[in-house]
C-alpha positions as CSV (number, residue, x, y, z in Angstrom):
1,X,-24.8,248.5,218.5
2,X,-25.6,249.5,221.8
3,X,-26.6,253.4,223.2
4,X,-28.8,255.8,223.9
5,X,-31.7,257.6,223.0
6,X,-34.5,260.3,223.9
7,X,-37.5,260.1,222.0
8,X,-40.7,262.0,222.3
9,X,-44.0,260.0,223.0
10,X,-47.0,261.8,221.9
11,X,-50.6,260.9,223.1
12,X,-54.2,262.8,222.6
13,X,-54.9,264.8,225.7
14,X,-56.0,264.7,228.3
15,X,-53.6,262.7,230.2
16,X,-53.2,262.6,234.0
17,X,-49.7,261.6,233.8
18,X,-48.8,262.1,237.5
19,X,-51.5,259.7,238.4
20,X,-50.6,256.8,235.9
21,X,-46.5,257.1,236.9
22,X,-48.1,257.3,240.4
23,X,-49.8,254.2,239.9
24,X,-46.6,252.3,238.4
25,X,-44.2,253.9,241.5
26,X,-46.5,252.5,244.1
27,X,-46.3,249.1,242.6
28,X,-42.4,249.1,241.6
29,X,-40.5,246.2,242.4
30,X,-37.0,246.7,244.0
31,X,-34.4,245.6,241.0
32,X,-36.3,245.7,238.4
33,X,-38.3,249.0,238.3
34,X,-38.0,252.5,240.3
35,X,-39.8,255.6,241.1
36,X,-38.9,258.9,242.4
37,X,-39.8,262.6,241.9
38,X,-42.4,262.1,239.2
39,X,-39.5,259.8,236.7
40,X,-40.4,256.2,236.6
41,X,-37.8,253.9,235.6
42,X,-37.7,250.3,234.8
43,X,-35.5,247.5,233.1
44,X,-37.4,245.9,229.7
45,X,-36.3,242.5,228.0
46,X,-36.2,242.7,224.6
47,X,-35.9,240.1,221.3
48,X,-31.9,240.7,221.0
49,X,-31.0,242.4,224.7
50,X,-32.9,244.7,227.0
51,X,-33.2,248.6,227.5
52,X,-33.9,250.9,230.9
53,X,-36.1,252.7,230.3
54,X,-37.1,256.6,231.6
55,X,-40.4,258.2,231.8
56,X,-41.7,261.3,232.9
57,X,-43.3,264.9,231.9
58,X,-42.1,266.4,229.4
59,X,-44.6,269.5,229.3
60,X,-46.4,269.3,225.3
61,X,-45.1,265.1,225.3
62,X,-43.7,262.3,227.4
63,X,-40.3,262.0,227.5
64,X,-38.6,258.5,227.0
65,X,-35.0,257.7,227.9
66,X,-33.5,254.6,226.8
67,X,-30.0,252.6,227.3
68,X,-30.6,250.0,224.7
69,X,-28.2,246.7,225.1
70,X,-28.9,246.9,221.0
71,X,-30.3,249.3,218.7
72,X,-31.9,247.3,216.9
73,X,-34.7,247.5,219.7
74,X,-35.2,250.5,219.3
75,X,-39.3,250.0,217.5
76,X,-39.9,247.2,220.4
77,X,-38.4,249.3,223.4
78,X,-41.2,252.9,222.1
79,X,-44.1,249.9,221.6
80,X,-43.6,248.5,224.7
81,X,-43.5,251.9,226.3
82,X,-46.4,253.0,224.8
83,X,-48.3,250.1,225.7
84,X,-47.4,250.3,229.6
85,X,-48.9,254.2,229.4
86,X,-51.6,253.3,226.9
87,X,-50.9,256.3,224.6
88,X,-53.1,254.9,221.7
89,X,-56.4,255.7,224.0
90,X,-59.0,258.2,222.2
91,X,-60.0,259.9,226.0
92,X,-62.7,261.5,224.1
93,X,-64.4,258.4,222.3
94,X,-64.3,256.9,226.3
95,X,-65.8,259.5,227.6
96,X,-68.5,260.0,224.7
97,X,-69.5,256.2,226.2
98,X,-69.1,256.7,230.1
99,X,-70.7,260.8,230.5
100,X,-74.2,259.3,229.5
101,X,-73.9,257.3,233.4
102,X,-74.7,260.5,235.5
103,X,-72.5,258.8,238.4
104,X,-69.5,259.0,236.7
105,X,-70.0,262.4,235.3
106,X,-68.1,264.2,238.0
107,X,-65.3,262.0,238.1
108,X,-64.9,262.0,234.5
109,X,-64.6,266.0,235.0
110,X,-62.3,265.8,238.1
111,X,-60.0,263.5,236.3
112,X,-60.5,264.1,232.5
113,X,-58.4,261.2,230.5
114,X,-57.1,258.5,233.0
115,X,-55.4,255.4,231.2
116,X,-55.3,252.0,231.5
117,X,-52.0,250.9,233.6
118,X,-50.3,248.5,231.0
119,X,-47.3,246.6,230.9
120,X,-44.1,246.3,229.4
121,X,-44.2,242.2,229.3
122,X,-47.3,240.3,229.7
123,X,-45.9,237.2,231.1
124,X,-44.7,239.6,234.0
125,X,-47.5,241.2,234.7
126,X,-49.7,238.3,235.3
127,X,-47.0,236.0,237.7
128,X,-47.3,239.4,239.4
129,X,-50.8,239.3,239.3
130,X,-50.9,235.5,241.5
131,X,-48.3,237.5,243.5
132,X,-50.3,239.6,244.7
133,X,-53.9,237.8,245.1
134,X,-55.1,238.8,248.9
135,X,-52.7,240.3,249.8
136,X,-51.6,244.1,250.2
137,X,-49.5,246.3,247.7
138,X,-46.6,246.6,250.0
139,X,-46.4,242.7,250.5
140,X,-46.9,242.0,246.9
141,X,-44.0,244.3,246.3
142,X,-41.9,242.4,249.1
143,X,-42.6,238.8,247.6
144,X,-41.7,240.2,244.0
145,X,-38.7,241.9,245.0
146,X,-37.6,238.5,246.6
147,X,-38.4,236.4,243.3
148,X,-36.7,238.9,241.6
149,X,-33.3,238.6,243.9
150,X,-33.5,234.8,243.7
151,X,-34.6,234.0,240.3
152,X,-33.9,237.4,238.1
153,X,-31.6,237.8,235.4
154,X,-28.9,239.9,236.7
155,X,-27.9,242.8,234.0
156,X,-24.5,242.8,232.6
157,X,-24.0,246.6,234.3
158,X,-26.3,248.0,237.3
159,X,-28.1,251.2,236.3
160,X,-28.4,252.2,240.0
161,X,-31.6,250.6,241.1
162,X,-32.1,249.0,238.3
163,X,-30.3,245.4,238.4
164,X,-32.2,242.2,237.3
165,X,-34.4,241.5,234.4
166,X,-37.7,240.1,235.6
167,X,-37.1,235.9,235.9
168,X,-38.5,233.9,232.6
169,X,-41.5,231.8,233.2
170,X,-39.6,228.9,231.8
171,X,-37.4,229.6,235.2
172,X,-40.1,230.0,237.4
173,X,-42.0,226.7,236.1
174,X,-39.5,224.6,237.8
175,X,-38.5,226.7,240.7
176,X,-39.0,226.3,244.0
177,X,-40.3,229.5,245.3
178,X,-39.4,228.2,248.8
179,X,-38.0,231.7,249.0
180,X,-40.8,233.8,248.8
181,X,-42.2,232.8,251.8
182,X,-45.8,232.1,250.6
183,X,-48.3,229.0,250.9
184,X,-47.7,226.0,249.0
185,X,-50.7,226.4,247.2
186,X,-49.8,230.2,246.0
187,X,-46.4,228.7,245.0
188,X,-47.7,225.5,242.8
189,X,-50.4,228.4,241.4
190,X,-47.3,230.7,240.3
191,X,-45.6,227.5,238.7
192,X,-48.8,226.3,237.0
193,X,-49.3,229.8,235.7
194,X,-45.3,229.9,234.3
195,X,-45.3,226.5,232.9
196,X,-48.6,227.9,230.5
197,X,-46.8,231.6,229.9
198,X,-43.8,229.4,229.0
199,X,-45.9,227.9,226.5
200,X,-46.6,231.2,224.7
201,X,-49.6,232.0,226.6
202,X,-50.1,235.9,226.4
203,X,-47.9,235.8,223.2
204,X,-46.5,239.4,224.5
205,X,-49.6,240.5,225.2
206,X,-50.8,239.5,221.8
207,X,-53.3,236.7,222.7
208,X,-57.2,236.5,221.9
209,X,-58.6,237.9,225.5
210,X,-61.6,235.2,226.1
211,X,-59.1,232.5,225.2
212,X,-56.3,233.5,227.3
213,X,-58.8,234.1,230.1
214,X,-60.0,230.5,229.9
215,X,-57.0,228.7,230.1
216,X,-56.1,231.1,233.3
217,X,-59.2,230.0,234.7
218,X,-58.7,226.2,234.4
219,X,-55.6,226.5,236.4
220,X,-55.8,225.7,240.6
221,X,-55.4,228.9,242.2
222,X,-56.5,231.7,239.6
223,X,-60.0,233.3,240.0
224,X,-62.0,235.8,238.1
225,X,-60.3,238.8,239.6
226,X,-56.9,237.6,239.0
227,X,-58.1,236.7,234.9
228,X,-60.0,239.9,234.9
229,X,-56.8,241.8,236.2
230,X,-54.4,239.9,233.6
231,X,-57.2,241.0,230.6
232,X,-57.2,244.5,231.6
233,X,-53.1,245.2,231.8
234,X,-51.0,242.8,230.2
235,X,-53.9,242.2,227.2
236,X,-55.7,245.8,227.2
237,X,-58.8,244.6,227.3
238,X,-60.8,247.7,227.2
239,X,-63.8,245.8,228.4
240,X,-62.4,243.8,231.3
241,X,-63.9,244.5,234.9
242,X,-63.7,243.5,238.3
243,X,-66.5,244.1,240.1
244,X,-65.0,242.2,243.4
245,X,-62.5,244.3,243.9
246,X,-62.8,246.2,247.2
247,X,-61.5,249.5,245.6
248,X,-63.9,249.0,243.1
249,X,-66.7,248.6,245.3
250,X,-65.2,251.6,247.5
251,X,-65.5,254.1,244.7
252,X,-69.4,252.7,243.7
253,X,-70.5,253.4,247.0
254,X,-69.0,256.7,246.8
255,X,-70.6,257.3,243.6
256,X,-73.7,255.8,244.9
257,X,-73.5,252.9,242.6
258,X,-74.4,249.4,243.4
259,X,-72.4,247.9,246.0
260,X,-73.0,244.5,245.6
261,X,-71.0,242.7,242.1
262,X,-73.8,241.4,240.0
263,X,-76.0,244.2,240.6
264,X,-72.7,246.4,240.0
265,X,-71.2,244.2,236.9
266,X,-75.3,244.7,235.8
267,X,-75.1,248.3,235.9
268,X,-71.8,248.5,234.0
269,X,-73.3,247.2,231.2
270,X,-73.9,250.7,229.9
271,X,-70.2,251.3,230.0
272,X,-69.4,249.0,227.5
273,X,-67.3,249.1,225.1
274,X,-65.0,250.7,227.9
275,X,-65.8,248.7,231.5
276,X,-61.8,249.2,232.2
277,X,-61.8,252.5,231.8
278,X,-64.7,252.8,234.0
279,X,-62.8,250.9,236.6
280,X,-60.3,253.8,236.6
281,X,-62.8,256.1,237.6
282,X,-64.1,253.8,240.2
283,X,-60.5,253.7,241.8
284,X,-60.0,257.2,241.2
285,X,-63.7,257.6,243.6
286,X,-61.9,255.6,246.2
287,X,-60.0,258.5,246.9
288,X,-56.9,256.7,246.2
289,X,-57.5,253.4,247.4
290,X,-55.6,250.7,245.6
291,X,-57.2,247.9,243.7
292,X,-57.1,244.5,245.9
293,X,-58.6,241.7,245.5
294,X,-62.1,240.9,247.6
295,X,-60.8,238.5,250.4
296,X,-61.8,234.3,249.5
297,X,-62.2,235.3,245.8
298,X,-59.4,233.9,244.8
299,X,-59.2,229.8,244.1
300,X,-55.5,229.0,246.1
301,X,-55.5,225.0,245.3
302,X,-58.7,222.8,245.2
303,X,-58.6,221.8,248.3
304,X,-59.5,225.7,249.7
């Protein structure tokens, strides 16, 4: 029952495309997801196997390669991809909302349609968001990459690159992370985190947002950014923000916004409905600068 299949993903233009696979590349994690002359590729788990899974341009659509482990995936494997690119966006209903800011008005014409970066497993997404609290993109890749060696799923047949499925939080809730080389309180903060996930947490990204955000925030060692992050790409929160975030704060200035998070998370008020999507733009003003998390934000333990 296994195979493989190309199917077309259609979206409403516009789409940057190069910029969201762009944005997924720089974050890939060795084993489980690679990146290279505009295709991005990745490993997905799925209810009764797992796929790997191609993207890249296909001119008038997106074209999606998969290697299903059973066909009977096949609706799961073209949600979950169309969740990680957000296809389901209306650019034109965002950008109704955000054009009546004048300081967004020539971003939103230099890059017409930017997404919201998704995922293809919520639990994922937000152990990789604890991952990578203060620290850079290259070392957040590194310490995933070695959770992934140690504690990954290894697939019945490499696909090149591709060779482990990202470890279960019911795993990772009794590891002992020893081997990725972080402080004890960033290691019980990734086990806390897996022990909720293993629970049914994020529901595959189903979840209620303002729920799943206040349990994240009762745990040691999770912030505001790191919820607000989780809300905005493993839950789609169209509304989330972080207005912390140095990248964030990079592109205001640029934009001459304000600088400072409540006067900025004040101003963004007129962007609701779409805050999120905002928050692309912002990065996009930063001339490229990834999103990273405003150094001390983040809660690592009680005692710091």
């Amino acid at each position: 029952m296994s195979g493989e299949v190309s199917i077309p993903l259609a979206y409403r233009r516009p789409l940057p495309l190069a910029d969201l696979l762009g944005f997924l590349g720089r974050r890939a994690v060795a084993g489980v997801e690679h990146y290279s002359a505009g295709r991005y590729r990745r490993t997905v788990p799925l209810p009764h196997g797992y796929a790997i899974v191609e993207l890249f341009d296909a001119s008038d659509h997106i074209g999606c390669r998969l290697e299903l482990n059973d066909r009977r995936d096949l609706s799961a494997a073209e949600h979950r991809c169309r969740r990680l690119l957000d296809l389901d966006a209306n650019p034109q209903a965002i950008e109704a909302v955000l054009a009546t800011d004048p300081a967004l008005r020539a971003v939103l014409k230099a890059k017409p349609g930017l997404r919201l970066p998704g995922t293809t497993d919520a639990d994922e997404l937000a152990i990789r968001a604890v991952l990578g609290q203060q620290v850079s993109v290259a070392a957040a890749r590194t310490i995933a990459g070695r959770l992934v060696a140690a504690y990954g799923e290894p697939l019945r047949q490499s696909a090149g690159a591709l060779t482990h499925l990202w470890p279960r939080a019911s795993v990772l809730a009794n590891a002992d992370l020893a081997v990725l080389g972080m402080p004890n309180a960033r290691r019980q903060a990734v086990r806390g985190l897996a022990r909720v996930l293993a629970d049914g947490l994020l529901q595959d990204g189903g979840a209620e947002s303002s729920e799943v955000r206040r349990h994240l925030l009762a745990l040691p060692g999770i912030g505001p950014w790191t919820a607000s992050y989780v809300e905005m790409r493993a839950l789609a929160n169209s509304d989330a923000f972080l207005p912390s975030d140095l990248g964030v704060r990079k592109g205001a200035e640029t934009l001459g916004l304000p600088v400072a998070p409540l006067e900025l998370e004040r101003h963004a008020e007129r962007w609701r409905p779409w805050r999120a999507y905002a928050l692309q733009y912002l990065w996009a003003a930063a001339a490229g600068e990834p999103p990273q998390q405003a150094r001390g934000t983040a809660r690592l333990g009680r005692s710091t």
